[in-house]
N, CA, C and O atoms as a Maestro MAE file, in Angstrom:
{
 s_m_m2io_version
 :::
 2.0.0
}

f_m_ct {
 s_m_title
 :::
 protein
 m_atom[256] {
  # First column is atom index #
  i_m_mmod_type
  r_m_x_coord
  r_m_y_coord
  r_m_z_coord
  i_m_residue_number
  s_m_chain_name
  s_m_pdb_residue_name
  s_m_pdb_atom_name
  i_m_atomic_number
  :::
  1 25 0.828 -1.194 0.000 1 A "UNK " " N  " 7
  2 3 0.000 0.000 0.000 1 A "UNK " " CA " 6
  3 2 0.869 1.254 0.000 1 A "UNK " " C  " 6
  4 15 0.311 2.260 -0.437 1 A "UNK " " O  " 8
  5 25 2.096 1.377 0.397 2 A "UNK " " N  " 7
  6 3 2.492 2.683 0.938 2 A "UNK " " CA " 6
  7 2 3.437 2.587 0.096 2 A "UNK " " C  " 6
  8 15 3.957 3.702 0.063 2 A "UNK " " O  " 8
  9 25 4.221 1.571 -0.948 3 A "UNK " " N  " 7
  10 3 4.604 1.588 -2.166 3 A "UNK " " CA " 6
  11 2 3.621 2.090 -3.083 3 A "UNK " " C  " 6
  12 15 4.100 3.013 -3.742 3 A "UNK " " O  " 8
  13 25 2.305 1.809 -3.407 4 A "UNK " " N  " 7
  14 3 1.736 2.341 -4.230 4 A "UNK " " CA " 6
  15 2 1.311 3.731 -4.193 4 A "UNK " " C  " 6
  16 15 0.873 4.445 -5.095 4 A "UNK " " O  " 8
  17 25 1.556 3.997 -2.816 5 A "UNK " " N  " 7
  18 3 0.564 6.038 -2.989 5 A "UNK " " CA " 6
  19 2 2.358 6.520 -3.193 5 A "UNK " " C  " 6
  20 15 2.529 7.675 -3.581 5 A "UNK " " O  " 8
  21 25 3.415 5.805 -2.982 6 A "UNK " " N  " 7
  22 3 4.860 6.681 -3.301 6 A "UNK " " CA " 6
  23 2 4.591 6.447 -4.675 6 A "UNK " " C  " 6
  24 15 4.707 7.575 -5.154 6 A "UNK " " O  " 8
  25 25 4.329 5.749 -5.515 7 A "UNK " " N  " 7
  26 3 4.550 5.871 -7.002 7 A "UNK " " CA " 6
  27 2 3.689 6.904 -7.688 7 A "UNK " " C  " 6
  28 15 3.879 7.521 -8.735 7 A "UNK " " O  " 8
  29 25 2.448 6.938 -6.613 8 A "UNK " " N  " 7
  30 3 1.660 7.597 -6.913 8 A "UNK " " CA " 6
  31 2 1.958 9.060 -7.160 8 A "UNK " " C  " 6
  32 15 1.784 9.824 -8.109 8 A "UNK " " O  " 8
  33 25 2.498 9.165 -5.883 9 A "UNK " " N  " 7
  34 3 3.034 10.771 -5.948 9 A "UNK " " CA " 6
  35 2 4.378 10.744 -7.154 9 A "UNK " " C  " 6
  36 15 4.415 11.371 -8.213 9 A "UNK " " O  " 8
  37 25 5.441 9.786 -6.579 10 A "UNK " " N  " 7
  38 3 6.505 9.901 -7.750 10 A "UNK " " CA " 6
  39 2 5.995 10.175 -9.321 10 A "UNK " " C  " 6
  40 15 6.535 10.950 -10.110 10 A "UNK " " O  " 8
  41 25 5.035 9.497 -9.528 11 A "UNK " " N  " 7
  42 3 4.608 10.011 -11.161 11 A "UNK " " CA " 6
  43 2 4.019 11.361 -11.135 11 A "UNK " " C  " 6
  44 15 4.485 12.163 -11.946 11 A "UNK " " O  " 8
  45 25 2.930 11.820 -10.226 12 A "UNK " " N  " 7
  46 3 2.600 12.712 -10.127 12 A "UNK " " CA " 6
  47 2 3.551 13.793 -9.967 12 A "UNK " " C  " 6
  48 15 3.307 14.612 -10.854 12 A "UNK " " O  " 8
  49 25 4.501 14.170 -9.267 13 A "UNK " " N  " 7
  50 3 5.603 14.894 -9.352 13 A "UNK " " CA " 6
  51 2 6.344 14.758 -10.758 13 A "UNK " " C  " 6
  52 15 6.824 15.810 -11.181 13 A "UNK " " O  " 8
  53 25 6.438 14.111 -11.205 14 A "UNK " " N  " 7
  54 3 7.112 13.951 -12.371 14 A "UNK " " CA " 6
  55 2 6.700 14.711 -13.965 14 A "UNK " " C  " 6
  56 15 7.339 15.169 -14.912 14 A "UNK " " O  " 8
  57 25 4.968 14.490 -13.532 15 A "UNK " " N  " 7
  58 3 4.236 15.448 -14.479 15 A "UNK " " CA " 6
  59 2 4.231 16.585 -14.008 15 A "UNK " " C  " 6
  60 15 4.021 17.441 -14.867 15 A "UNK " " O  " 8
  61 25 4.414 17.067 -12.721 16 A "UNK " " N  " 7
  62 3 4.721 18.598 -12.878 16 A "UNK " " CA " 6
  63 2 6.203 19.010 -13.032 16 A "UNK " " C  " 6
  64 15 6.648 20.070 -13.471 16 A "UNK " " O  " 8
  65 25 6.643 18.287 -12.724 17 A "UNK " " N  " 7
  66 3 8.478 19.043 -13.998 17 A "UNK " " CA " 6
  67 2 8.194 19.308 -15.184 17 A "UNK " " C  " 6
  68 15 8.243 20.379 -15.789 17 A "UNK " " O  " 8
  69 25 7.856 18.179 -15.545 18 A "UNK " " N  " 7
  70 3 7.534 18.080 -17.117 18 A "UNK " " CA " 6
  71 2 7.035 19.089 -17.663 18 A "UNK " " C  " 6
  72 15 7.165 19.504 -18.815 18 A "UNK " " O  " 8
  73 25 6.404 19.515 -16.730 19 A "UNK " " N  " 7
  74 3 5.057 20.660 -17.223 19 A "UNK " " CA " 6
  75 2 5.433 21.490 -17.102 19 A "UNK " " C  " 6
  76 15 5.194 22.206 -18.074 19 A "UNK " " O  " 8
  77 25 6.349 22.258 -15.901 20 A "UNK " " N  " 7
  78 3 7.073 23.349 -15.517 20 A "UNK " " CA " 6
  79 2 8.398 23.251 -16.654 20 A "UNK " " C  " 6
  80 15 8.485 24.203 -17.430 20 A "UNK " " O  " 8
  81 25 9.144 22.445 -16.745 21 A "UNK " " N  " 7
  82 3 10.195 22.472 -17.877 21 A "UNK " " CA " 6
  83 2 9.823 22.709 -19.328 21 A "UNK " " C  " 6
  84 15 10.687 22.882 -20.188 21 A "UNK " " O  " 8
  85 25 8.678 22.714 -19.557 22 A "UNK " " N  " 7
  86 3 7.546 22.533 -21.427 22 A "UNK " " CA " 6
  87 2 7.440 23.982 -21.582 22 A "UNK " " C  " 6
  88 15 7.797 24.817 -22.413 22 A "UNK " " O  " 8
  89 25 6.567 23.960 -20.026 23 A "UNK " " N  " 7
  90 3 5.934 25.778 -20.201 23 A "UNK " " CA " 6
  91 2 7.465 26.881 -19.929 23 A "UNK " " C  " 6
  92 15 7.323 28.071 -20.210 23 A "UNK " " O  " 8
  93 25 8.527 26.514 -19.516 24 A "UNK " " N  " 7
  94 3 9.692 27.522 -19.450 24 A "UNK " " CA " 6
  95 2 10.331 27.475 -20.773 24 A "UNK " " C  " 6
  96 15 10.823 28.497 -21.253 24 A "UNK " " O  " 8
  97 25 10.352 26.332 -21.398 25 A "UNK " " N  " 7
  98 3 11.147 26.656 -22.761 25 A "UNK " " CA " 6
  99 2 9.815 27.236 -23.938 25 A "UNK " " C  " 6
  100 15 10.233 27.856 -24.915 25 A "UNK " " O  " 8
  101 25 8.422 27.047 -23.835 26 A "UNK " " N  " 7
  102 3 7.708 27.780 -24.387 26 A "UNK " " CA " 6
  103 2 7.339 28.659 -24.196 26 A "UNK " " C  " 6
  104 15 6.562 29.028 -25.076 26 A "UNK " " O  " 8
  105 25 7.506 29.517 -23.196 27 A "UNK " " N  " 7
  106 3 6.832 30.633 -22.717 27 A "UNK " " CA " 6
  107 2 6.341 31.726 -23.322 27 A "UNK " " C  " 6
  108 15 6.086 32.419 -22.337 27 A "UNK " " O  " 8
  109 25 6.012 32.403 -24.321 28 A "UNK " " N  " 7
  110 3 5.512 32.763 -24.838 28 A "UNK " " CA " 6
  111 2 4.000 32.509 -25.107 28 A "UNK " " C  " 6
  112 15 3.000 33.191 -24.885 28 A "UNK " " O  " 8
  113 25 4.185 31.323 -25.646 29 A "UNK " " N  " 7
  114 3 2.668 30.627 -25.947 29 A "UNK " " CA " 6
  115 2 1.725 30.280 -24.771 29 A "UNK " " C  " 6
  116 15 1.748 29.178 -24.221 29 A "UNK " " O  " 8
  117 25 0.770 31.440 -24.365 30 A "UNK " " N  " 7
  118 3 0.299 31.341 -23.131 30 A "UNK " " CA " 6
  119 2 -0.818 29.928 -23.432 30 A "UNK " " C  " 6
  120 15 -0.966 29.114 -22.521 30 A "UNK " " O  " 8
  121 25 -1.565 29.739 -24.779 31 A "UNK " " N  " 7
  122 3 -2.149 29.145 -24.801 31 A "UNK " " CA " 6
  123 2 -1.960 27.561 -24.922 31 A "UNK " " C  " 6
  124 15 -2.844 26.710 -24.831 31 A "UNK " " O  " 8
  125 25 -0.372 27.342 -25.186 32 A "UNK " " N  " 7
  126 3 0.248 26.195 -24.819 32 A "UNK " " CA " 6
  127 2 0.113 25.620 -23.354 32 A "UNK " " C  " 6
  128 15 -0.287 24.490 -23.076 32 A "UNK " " O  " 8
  129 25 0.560 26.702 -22.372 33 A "UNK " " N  " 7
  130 3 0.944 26.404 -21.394 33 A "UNK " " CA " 6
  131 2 -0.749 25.937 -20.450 33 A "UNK " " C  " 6
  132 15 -0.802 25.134 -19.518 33 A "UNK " " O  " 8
  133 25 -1.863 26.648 -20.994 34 A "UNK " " N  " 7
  134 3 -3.399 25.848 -21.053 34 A "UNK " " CA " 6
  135 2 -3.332 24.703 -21.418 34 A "UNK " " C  " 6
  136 15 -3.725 23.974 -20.508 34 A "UNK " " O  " 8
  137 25 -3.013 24.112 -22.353 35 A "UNK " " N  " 7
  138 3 -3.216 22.571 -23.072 35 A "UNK " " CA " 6
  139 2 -2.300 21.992 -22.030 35 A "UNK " " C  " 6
  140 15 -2.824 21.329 -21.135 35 A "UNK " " O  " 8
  141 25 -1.142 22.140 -22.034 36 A "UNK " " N  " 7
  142 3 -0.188 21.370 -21.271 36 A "UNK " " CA " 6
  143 2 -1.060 21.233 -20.041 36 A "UNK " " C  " 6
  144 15 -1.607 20.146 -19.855 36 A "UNK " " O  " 8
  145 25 -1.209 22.024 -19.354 37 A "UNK " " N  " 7
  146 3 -2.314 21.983 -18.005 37 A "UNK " " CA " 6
  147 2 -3.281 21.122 -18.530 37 A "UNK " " C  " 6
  148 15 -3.233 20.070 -17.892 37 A "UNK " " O  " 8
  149 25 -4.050 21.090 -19.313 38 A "UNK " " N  " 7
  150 3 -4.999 20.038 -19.537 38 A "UNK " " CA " 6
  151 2 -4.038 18.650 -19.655 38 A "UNK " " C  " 6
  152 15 -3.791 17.871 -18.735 38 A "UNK " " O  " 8
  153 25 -3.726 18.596 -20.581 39 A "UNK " " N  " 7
  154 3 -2.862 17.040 -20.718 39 A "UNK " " CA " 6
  155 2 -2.348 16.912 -19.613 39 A "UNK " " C  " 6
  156 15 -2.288 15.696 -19.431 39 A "UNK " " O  " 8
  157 25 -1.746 17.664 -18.359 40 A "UNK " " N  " 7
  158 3 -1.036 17.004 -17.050 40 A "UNK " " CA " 6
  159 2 -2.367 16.737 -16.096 40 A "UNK " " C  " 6
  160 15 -2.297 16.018 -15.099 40 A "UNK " " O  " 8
  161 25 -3.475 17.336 -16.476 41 A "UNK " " N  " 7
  162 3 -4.251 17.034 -15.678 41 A "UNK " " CA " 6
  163 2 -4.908 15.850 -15.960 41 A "UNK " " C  " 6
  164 15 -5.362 15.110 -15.087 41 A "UNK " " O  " 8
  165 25 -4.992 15.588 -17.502 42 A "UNK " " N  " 7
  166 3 -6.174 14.123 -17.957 42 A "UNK " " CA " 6
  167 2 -4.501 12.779 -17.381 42 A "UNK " " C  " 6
  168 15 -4.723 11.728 -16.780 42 A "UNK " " O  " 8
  169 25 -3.460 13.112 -17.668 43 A "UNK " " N  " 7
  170 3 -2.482 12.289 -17.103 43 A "UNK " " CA " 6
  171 2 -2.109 11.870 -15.895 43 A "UNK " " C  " 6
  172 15 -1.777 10.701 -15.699 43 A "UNK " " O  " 8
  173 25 -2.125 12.817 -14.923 44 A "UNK " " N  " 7
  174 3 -2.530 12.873 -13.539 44 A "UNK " " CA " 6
  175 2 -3.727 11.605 -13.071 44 A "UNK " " C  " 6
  176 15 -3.614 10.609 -12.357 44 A "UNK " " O  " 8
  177 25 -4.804 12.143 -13.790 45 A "UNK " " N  " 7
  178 3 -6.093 11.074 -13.857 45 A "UNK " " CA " 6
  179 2 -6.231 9.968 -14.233 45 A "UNK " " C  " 6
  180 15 -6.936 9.073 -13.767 45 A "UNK " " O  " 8
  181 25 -5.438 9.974 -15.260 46 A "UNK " " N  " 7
  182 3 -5.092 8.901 -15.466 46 A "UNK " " CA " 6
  183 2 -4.315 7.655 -15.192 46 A "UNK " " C  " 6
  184 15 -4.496 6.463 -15.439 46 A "UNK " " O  " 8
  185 25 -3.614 8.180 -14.741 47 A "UNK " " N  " 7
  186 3 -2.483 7.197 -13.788 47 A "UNK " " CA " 6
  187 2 -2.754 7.032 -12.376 47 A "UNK " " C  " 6
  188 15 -2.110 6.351 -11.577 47 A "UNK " " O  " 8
  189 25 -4.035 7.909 -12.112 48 A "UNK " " N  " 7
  190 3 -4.352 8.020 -10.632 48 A "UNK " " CA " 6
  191 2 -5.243 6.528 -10.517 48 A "UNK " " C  " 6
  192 15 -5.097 5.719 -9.601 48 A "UNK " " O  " 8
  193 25 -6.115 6.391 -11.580 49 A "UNK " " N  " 7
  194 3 -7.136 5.610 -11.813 49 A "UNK " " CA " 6
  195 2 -6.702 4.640 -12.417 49 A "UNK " " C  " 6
  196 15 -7.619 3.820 -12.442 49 A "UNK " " O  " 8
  197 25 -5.644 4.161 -13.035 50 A "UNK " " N  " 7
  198 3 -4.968 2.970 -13.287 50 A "UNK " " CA " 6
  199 2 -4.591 2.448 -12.242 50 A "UNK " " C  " 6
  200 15 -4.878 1.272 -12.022 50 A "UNK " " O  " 8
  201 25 -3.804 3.245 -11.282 51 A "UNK " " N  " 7
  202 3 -3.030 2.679 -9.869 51 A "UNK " " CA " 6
  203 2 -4.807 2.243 -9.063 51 A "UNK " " C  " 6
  204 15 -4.896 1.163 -8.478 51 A "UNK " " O  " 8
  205 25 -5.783 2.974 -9.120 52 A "UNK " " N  " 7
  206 3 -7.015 1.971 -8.267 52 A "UNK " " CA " 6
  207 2 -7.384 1.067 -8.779 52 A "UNK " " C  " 6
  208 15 -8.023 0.267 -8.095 52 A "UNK " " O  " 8
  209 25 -7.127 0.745 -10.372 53 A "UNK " " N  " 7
  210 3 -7.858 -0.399 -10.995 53 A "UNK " " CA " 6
  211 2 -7.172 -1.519 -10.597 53 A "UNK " " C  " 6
  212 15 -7.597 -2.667 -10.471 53 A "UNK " " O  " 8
  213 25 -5.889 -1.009 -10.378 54 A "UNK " " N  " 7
  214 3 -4.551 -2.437 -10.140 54 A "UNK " " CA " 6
  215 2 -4.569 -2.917 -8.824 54 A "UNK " " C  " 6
  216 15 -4.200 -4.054 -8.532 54 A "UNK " " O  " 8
  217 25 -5.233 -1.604 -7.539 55 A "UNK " " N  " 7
  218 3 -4.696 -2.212 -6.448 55 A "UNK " " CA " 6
  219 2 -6.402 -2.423 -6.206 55 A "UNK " " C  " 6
  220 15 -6.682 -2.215 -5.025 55 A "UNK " " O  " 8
  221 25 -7.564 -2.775 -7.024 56 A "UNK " " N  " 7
  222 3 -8.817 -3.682 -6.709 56 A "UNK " " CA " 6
  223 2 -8.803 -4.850 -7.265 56 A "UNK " " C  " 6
  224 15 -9.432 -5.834 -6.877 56 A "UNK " " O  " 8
  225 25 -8.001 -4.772 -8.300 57 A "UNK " " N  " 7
  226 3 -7.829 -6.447 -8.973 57 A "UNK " " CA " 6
  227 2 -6.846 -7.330 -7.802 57 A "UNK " " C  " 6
  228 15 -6.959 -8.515 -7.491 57 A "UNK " " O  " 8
  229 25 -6.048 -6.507 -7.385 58 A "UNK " " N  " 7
  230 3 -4.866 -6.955 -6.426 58 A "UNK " " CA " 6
  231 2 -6.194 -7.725 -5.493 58 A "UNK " " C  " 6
  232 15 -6.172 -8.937 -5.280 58 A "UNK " " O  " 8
  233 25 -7.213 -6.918 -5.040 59 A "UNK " " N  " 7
  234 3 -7.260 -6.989 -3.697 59 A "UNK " " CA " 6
  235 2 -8.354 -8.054 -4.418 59 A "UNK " " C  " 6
  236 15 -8.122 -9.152 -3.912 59 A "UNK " " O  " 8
  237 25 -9.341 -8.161 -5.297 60 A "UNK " " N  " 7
  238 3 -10.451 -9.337 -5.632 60 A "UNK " " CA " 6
  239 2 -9.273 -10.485 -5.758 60 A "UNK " " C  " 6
  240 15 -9.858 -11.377 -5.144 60 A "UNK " " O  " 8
  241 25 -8.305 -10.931 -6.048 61 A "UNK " " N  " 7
  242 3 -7.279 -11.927 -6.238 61 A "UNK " " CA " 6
  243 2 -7.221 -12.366 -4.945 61 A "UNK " " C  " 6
  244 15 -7.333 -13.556 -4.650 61 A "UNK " " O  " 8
  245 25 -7.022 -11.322 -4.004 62 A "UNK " " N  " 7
  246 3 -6.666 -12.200 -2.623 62 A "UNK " " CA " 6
  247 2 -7.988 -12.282 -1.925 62 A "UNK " " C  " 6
  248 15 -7.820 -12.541 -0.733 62 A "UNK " " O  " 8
  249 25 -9.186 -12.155 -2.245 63 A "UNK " " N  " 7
  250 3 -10.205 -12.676 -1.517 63 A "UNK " " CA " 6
  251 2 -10.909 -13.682 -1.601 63 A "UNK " " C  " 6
  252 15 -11.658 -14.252 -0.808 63 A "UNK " " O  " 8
  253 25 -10.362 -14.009 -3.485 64 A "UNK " " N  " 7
  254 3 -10.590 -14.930 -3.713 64 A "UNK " " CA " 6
  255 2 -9.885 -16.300 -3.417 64 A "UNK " " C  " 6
  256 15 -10.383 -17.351 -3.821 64 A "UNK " " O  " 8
  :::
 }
 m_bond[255] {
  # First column is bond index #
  i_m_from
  i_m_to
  i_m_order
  :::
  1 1 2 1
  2 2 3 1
  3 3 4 2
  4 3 5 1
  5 5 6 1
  6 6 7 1
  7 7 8 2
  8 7 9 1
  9 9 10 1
  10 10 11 1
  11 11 12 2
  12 11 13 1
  13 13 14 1
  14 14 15 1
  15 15 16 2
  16 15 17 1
  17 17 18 1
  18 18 19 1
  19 19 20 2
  20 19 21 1
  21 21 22 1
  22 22 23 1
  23 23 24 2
  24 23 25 1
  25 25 26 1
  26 26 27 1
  27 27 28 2
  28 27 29 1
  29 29 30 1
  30 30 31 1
  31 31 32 2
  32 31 33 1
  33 33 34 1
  34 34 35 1
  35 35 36 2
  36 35 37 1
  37 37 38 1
  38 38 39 1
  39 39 40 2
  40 39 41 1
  41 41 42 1
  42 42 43 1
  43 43 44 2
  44 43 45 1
  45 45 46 1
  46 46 47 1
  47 47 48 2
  48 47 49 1
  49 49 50 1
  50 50 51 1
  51 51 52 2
  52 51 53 1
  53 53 54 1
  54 54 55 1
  55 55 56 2
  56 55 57 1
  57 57 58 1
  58 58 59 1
  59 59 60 2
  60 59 61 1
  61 61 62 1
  62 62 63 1
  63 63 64 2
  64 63 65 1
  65 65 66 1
  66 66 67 1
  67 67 68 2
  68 67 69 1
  69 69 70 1
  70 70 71 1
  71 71 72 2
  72 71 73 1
  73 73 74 1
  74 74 75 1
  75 75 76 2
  76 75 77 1
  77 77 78 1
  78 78 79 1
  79 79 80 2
  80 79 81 1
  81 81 82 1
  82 82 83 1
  83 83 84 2
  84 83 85 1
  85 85 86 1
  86 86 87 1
  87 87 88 2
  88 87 89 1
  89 89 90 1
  90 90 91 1
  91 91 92 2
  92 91 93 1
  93 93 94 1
  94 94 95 1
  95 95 96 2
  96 95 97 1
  97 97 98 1
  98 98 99 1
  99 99 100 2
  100 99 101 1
  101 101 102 1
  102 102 103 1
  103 103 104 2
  104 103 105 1
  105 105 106 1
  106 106 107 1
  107 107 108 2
  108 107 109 1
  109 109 110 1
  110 110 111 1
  111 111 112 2
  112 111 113 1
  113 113 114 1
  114 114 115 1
  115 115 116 2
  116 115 117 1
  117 117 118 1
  118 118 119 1
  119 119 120 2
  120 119 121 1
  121 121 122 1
  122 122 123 1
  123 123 124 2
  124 123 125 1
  125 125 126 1
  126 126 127 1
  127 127 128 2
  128 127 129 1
  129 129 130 1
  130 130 131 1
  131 131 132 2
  132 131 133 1
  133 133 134 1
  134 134 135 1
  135 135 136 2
  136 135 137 1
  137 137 138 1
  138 138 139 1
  139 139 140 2
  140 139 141 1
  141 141 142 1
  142 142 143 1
  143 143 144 2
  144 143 145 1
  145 145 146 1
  146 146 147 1
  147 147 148 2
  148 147 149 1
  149 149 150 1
  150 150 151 1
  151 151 152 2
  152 151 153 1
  153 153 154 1
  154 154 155 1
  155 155 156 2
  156 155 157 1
  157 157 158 1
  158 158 159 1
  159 159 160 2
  160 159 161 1
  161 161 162 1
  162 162 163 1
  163 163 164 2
  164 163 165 1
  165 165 166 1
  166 166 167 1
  167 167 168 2
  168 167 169 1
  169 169 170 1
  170 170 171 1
  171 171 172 2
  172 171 173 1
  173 173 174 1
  174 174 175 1
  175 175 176 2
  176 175 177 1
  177 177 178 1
  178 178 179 1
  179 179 180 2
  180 179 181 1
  181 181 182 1
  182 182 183 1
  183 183 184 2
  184 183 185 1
  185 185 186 1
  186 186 187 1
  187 187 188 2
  188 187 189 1
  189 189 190 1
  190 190 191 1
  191 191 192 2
  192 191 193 1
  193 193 194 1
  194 194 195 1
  195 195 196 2
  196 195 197 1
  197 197 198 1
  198 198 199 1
  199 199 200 2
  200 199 201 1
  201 201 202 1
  202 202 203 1
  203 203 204 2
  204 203 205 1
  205 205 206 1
  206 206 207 1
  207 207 208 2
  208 207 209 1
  209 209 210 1
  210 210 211 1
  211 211 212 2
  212 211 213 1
  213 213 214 1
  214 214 215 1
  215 215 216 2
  216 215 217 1
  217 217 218 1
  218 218 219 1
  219 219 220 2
  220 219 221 1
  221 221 222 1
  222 222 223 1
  223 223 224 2
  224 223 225 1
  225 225 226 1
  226 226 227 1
  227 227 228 2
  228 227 229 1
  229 229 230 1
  230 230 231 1
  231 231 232 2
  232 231 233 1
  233 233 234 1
  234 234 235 1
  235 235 236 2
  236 235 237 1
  237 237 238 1
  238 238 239 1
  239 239 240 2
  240 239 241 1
  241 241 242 1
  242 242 243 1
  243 243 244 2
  244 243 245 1
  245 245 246 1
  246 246 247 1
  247 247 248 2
  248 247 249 1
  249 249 250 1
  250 250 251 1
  251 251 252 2
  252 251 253 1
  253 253 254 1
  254 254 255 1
  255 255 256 2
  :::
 }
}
């Protein structure tokens, strides 16, 4: 369990570099730095909700 909310955050941190390093070498393009915010956010969500799908299959496996 406490491996999975560290990966959790580790990826999650990881998309905000990403995002902070994208939007500093684009800066200009304010409307980039919107999309990027969208895509770190549907990614965020996405990986948030993969990590629950994995740790309910985990957990129907061992009840069964």
């Amino acid at each position: 369990m406490a491996r999975r909310s560290r990966a959790s955050w580790l990826s999650l941190a990881l998309w905000c570099v990403l995002y902070l390093v994208v939007s500093f070498v684009l800066r200009p393009a304010w409307l980039l730095d919107l999309a990027l915010l969208v895509v770190w956010a549907m990614g965020a969500t996405l990986l948030w909700n993969l990590d629950v799908l994995r740790a309910d299959g985990q957990e129907r496996r061992h009840e069964q």
